[in-house]
C-alpha positions as CSV (number, residue, x, y, z in Angstrom):
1,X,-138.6,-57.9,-84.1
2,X,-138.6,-60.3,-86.9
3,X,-141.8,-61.2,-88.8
4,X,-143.5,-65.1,-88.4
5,X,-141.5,-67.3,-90.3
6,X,-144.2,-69.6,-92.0
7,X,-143.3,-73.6,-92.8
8,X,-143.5,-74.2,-96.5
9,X,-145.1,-77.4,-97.4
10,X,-145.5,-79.3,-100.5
11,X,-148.4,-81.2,-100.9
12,X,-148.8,-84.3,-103.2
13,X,-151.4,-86.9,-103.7
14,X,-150.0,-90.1,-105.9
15,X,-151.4,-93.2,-107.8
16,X,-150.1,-95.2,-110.6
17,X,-151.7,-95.2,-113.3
18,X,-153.9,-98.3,-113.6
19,X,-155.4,-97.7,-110.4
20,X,-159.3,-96.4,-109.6
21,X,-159.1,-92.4,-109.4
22,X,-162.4,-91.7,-107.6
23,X,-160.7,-92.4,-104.4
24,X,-157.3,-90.3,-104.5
25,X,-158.8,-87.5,-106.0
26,X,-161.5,-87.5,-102.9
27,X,-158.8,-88.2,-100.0
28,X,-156.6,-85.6,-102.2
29,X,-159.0,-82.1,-101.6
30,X,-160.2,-83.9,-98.0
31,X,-156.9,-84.3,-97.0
32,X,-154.8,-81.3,-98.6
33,X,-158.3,-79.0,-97.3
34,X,-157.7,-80.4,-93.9
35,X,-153.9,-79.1,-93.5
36,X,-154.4,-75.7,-95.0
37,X,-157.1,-74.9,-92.7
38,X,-155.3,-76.5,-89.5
39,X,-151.9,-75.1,-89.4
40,X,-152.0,-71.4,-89.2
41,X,-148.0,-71.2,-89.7
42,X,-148.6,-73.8,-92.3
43,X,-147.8,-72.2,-96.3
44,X,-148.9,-75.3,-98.7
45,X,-148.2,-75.7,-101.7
46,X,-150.2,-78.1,-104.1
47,X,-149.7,-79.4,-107.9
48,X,-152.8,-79.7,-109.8
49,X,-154.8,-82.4,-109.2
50,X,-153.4,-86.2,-108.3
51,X,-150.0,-87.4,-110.0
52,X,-150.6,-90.6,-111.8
53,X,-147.3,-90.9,-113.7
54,X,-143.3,-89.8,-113.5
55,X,-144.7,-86.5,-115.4
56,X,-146.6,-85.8,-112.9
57,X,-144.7,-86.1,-110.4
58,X,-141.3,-84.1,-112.0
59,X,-143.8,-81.5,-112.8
60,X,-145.0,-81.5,-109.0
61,X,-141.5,-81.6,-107.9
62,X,-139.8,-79.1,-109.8
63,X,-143.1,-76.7,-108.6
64,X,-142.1,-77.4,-104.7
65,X,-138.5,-77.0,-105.8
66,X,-139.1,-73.8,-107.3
67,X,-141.3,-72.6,-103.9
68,X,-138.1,-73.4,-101.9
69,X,-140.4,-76.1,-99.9
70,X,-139.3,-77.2,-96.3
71,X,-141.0,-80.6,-95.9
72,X,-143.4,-82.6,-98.5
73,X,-146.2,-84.5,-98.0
74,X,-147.0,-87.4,-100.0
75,X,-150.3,-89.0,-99.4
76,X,-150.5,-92.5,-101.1
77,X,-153.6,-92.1,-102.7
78,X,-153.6,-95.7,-103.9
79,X,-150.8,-97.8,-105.2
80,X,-147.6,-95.5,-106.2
81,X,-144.4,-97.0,-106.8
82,X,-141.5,-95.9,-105.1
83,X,-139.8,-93.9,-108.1
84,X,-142.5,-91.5,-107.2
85,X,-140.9,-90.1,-104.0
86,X,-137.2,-91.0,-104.1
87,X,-138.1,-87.9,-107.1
88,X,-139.6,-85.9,-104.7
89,X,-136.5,-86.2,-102.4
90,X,-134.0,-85.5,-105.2
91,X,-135.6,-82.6,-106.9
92,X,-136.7,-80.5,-103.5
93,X,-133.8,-82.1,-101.0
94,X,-136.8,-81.5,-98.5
95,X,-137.9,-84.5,-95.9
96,X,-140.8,-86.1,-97.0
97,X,-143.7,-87.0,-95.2
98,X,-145.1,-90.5,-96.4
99,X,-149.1,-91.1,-95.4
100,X,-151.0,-93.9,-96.5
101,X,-154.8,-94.3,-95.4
102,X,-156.8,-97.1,-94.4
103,X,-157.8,-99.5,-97.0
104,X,-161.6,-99.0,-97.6
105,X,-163.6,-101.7,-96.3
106,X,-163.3,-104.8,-98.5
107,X,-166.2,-106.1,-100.3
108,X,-164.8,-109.3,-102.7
109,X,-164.3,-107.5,-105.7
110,X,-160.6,-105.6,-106.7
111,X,-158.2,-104.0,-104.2
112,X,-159.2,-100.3,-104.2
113,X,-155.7,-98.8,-102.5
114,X,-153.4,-100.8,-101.4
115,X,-151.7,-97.6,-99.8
116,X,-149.9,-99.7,-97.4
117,X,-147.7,-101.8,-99.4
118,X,-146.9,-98.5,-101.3
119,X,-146.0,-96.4,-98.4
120,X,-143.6,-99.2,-97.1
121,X,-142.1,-99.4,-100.5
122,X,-141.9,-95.9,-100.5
123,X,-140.0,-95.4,-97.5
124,X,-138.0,-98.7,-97.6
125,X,-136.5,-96.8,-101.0
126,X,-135.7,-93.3,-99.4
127,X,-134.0,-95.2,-96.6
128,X,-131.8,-97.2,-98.4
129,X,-130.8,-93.9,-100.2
130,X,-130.7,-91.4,-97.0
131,X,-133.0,-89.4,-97.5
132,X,-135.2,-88.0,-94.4
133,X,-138.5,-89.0,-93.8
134,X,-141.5,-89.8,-91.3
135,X,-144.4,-92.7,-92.1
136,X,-147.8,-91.7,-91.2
137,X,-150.6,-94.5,-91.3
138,X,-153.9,-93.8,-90.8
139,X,-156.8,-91.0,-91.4
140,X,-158.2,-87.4,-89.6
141,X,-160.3,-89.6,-87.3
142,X,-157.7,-91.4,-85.2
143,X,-156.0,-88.9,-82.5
144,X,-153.1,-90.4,-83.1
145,X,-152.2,-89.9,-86.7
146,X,-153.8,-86.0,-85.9
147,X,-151.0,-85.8,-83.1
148,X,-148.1,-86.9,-85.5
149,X,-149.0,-84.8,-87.9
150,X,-149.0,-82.0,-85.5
151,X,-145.7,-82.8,-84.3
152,X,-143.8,-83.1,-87.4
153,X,-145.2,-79.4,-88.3
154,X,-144.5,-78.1,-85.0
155,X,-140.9,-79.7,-85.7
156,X,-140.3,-78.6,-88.5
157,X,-142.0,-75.1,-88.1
158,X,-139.2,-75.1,-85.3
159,X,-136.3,-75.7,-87.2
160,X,-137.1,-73.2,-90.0
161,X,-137.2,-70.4,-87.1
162,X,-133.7,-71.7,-85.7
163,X,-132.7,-71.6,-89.1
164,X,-133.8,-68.0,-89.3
165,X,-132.2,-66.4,-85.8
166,X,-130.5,-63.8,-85.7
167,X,-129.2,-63.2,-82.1
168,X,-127.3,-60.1,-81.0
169,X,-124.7,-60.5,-78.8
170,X,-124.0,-57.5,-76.4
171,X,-120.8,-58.3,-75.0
172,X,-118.6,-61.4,-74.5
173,X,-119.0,-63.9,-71.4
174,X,-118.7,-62.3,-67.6
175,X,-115.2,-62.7,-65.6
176,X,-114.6,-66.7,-65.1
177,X,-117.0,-68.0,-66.6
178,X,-115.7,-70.6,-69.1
179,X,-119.2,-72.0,-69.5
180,X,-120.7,-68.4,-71.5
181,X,-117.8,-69.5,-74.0
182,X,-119.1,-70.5,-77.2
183,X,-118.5,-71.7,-80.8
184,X,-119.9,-69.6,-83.2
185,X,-119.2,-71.5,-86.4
186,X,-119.9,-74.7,-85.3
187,X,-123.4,-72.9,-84.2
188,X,-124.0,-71.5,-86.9
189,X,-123.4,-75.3,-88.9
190,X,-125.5,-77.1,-86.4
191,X,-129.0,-74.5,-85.9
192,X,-128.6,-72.2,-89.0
193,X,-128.4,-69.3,-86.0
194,X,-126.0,-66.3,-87.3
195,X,-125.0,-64.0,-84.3
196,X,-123.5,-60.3,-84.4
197,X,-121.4,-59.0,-81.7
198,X,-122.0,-55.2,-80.2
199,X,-120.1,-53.7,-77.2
200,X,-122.1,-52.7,-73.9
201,X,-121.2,-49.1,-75.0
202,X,-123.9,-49.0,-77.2
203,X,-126.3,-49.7,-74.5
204,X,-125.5,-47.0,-72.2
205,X,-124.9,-44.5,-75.0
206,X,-128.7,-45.5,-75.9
207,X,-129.5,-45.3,-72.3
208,X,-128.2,-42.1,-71.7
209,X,-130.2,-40.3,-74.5
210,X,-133.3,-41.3,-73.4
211,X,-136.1,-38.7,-72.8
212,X,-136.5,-37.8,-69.2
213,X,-140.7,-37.3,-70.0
214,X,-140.7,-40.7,-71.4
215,X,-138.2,-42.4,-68.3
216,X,-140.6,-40.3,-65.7
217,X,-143.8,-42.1,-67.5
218,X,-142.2,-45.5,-67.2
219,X,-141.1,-45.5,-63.7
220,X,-144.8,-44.2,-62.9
221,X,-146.2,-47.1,-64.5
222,X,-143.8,-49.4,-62.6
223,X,-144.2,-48.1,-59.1
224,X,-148.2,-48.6,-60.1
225,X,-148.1,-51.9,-61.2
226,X,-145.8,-53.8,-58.5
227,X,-144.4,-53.6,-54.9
228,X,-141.3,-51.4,-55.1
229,X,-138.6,-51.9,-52.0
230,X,-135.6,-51.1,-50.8
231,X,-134.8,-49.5,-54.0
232,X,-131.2,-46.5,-53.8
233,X,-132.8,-43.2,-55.4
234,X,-132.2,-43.5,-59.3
235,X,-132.2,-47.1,-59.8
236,X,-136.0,-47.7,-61.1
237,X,-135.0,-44.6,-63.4
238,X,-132.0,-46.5,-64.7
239,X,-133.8,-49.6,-64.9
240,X,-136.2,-47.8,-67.6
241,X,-133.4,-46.6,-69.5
242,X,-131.8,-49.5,-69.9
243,X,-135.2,-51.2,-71.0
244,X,-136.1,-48.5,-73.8
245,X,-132.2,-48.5,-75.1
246,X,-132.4,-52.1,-75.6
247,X,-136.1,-51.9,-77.0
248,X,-134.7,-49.6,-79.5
249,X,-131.5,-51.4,-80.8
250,X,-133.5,-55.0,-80.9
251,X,-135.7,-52.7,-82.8
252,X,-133.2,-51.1,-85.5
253,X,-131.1,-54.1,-85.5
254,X,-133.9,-57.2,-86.2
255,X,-132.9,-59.0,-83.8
256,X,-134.9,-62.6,-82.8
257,X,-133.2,-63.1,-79.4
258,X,-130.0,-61.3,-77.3
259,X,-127.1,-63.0,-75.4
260,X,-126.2,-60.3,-72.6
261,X,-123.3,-59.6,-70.6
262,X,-125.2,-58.8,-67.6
263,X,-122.0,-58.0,-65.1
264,X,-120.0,-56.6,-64.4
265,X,-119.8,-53.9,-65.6
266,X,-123.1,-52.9,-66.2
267,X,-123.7,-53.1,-62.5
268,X,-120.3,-50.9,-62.0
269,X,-122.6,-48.3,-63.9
270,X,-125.9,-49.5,-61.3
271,X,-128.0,-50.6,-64.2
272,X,-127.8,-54.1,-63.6
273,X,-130.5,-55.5,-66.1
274,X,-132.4,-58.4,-64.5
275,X,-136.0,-56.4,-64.4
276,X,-135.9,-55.7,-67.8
277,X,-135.2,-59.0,-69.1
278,X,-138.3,-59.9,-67.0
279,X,-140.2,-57.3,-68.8
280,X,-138.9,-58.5,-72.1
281,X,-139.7,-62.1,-71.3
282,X,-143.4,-60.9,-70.6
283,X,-143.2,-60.3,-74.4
284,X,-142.2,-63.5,-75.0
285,X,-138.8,-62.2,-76.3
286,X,-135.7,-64.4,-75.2
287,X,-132.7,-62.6,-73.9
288,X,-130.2,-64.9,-72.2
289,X,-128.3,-63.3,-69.1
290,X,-124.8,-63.9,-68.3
291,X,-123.9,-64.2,-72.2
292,X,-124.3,-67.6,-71.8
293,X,-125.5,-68.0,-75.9
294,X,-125.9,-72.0,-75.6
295,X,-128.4,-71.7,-72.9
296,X,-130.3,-69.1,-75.6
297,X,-130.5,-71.4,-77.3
298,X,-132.1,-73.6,-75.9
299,X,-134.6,-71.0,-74.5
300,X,-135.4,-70.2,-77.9
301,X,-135.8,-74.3,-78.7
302,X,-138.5,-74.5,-76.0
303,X,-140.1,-71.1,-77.1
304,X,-140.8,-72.7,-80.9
305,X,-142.1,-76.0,-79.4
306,X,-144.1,-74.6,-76.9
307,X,-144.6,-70.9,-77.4
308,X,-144.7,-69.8,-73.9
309,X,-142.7,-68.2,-71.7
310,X,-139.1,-69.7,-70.7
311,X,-136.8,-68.9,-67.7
312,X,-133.3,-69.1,-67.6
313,X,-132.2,-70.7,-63.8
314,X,-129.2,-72.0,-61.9
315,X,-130.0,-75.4,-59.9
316,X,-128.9,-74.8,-56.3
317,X,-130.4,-77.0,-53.9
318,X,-132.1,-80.7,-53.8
319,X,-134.1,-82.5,-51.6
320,X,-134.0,-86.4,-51.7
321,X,-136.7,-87.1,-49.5
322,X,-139.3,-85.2,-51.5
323,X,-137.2,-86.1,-55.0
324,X,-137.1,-81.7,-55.5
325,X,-134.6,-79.5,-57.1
326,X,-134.8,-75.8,-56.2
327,X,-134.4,-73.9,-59.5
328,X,-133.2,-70.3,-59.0
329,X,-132.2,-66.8,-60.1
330,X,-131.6,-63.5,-59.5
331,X,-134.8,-62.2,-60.7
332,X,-135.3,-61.8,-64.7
333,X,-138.1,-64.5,-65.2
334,X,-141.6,-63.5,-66.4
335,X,-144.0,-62.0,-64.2
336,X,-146.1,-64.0,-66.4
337,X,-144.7,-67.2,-64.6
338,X,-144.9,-65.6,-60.9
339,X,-147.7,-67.9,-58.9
340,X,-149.1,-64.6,-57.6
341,X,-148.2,-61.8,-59.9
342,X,-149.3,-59.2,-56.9
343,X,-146.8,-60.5,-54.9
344,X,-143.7,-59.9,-57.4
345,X,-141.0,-57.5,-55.5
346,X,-139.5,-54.8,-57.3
347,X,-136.0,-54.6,-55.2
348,X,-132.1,-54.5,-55.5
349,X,-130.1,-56.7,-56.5
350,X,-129.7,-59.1,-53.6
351,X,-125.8,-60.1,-54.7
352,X,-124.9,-57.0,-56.6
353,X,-126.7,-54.8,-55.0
354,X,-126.4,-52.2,-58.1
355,X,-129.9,-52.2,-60.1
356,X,-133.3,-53.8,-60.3
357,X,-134.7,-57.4,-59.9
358,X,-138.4,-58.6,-59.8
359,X,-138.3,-61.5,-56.9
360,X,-140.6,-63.9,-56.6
361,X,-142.0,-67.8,-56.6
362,X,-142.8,-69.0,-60.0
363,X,-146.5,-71.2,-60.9
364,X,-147.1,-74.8,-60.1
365,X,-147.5,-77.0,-63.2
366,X,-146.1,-79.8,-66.2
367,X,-142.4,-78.1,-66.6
368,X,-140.0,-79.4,-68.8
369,X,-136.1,-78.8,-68.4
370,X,-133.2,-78.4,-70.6
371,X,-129.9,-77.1,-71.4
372,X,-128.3,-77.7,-74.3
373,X,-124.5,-78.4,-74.4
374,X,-121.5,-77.9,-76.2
375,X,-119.0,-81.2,-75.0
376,X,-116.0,-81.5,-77.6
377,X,-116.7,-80.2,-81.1
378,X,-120.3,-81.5,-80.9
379,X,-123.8,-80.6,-79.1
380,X,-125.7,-82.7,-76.7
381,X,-129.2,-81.8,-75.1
382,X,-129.7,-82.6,-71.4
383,X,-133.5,-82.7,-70.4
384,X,-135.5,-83.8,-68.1
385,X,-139.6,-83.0,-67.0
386,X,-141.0,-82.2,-63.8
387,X,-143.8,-80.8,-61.9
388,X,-143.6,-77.4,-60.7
389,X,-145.1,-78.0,-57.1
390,X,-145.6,-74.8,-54.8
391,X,-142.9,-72.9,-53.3
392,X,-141.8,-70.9,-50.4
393,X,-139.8,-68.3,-50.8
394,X,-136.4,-69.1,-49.3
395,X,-133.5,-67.0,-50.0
396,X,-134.0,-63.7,-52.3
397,X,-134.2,-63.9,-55.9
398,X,-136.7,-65.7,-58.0
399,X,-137.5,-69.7,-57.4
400,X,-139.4,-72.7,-58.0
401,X,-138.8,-75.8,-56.8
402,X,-139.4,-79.1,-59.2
403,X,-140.5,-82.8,-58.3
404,X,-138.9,-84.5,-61.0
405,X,-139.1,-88.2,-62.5
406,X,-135.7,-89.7,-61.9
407,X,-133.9,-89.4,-58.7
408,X,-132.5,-86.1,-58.1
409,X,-128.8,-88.0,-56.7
410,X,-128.7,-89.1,-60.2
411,X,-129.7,-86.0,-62.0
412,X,-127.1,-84.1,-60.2
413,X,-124.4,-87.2,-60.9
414,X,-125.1,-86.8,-64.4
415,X,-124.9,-83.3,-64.8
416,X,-121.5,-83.1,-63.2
417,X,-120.3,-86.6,-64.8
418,X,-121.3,-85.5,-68.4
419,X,-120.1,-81.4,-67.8
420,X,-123.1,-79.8,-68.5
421,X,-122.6,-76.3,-67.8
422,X,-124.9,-74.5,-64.4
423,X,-127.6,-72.5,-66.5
424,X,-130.9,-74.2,-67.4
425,X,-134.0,-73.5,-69.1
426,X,-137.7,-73.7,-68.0
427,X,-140.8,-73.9,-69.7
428,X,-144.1,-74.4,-68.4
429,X,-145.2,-77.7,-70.6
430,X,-144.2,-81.0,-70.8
431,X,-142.5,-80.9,-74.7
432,X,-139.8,-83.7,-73.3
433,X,-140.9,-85.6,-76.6
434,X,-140.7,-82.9,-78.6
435,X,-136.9,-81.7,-77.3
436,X,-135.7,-85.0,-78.2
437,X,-137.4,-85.3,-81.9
438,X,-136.1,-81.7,-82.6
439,X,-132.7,-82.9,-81.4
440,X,-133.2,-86.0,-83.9
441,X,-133.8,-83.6,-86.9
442,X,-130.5,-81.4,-85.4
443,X,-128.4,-84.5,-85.5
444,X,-128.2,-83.6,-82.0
445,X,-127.2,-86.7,-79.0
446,X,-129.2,-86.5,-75.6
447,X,-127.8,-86.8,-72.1
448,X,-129.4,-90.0,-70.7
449,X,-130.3,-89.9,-67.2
């Protein structure tokens, strides 16, 4: 699996030069100190000392250039025309963070910053010429200007690892389902994503060659660790092979994610795969089932915001008097996400009927929902948040049910008015904001509910 991507960002602290130094060389260590040692994914990059004049800032500029920088941070020490960052944006083509601090406190002598004026001229200018950027005002002891900070990392941080994926594709979409279809081009345009295609041969070569010590070991492990039911002689066996043939071609291959045609005919050969994408998404490793590649997707959005386990569902049921929707599938979600982990059922297939599935209720909490969509030649992102409230188990597979914010009549209106395919994906936090400002820096609409 692929290494950490890390964000690379430029950090610059300007002045003009008749203005004070004292104070943008202190807020330039305090505040370039303060995002190197909060963002672990965080690479900064930092000219030497403040830039007072156009040299300064070319030099600066040219260094993030030459670092290959993601996103640039340009904190207004004190005064700093706009010349200074409309350079920054041409020289590094990288969005550019603008953050101007409180003025100190006044005390009838000169005007010691001014940062203000500066950071409004400064954005006003990259505006007018389209560049992209954010305005920050404020210092490290409001909350506030802490969380936008955070955001636009986290943002940004998950762009960069869009712009990185490679998925693997094992096999096209299953019979009739015109919504696994796909654009790859246009994907790889709108996330950066490139994809390679490999036939379900591979797999079952791979399965087939697997040690029969090693298989015997797993399925000991298994039976050990869960309740095991109702499972045909040889299926917990396939099960394992299937897991350690995939393990090994995500392995040699690199990839970040895999789109899987799950049926049918890997359940013609009884090693329908829905346990070990479970196991997989213990690992925090996204395969999408049912080679539906958009839905992926938009697992692997809500991994990067969130980093925490996502689950891939069909919505099948509402109820209008409790404002619920019963989110369910066949039994591939994360034991990590079962409300009672003892209570997850290793058993067949309840629709198939040819290989493994862990069944189950998934954990109460803050969920946020999504799917994104491909409608024309363009993408839209439906999502919505929720609370996860407890469930009963009501028909076999894996479930939750959702109390949701907007009336469930209209969420379903919309999905069907707007054609937003059946599959949906989960995660357990409420990054609603987040969806949407990553969709902003995609050029990407939203479904309004």
């Amino acid at each position: 699996m692929a290494e950490e991507i890390k964000l690379i960002v430029g950090f610059i602290t300007t002045v003009s030069g008749r203005w004070p130094r004292d104070l943008p060389e202190r807020r330039n260590k305090k505040y370039s100190d303060w995002v190197r040692n909060t963002y672990k994914h965080v690479e900064l990059v930092k000219g030497d000392g403040i830039a007072f004049d156009n040299k300064g800032v070319k030099k600066t500029a040219e260094l993030f250039r030459k670092e290959n920088v993601d996103l640039v941070i340009v904190l207004i020490g004190a005064f700093t025309g706009d010349a200074a960052s409309v350079m920054i944006a041409e020289k590094t083509g990288a969005p550019v963070i603008i953050w101007a601090l409180r003025e100190p406190p006044f005390d009838g002598k000169r005007l010691m910053s001014n940062a203000l004026v500066a950071a409004t001229m400064n954005t006003a200018a990259l505006k007018r010429l389209d560049y992209d950027s954010h305005f920050i005002y404020g210092g490290l002891e409001e909350d506030r200007v802490i969380q936008q900070m955070s955001a636009l990392m986290r943002l940004y941080h998950a762009k960069k690892k869009l712009n990185n994926t490679f998925i693997g594709m094992f096999g096209y979409r299953p019979t009739a389902f015109y919504s696994s279809t796909f654009d790859e081009t246009l994907i790889r345009k709108k996330f950066g994503i490139s994809l390679e295609e490999f036939d379900l041969s591979m797999i079952f070569k791979k399965a087939g060659e697997q040690q029969n010590s090693k298989i015997a070991a797993d399925v000991k492990e298994l039976e050990s660790s869960m309740t095991v039911r109702d499972l045909p002689d040889g299926y917990l066996e396939n099960h394992s092979r299937v897991y350690f043939a995939l393990k090994e071609l995500i392995d040699e291959q690199g990839f970040d994610a895999v789109s899987l045609k799950c049926w049918p005919e890997m359940g013609q050969e009884k090693l329908t795969p829905c346990a070990v994408l479970s196991r997989f998404a213990d690992d925090r490793f996204v395969i999408g089932c049912e080679s539906d590649l958009d839905a992926t997707i938009t697992m692997l959005m809500q991994k990067y915001l969130a980093d925490d386990y996502t689950f891939m569902c069909d919505l099948i049921n509402i109820n209008e008097k409790e404002n619920t929707v019963l989110f369910w599938h066949c039994g591939q979600a994360a034991r990590q996400l079962h409300r009672d982990k003892t209570e997850a059922l290793a058993t067949n297939h309840s629709l198939a009927g040819e290989g493994v599935v862990i069944e189950g209720t998934l954990k109460e909490g803050p969920v946020t929902i999504a799917r994104l969509s491909r409608i024309g030649d363009t993408y839209k992102l439906f999502v919505i948040k929720g609370n996860a409230v407890h469930t009963k188990k009501e028909v076999r597979g894996v479930m939750v049910n959702v109390m949701l914010e907007k009336p469930v009549m209209d969420i379903i209106y919309t999905i069907a008015e707007q054609g937003i395919p059946h599959h949906y994906s989960i995660v357990w936090k409420d990054i609603h904001n987040d969806m949407i400002a990553l969709s902003g820096l995609l050029k990407i609409d939203i479904i309004e509910v």
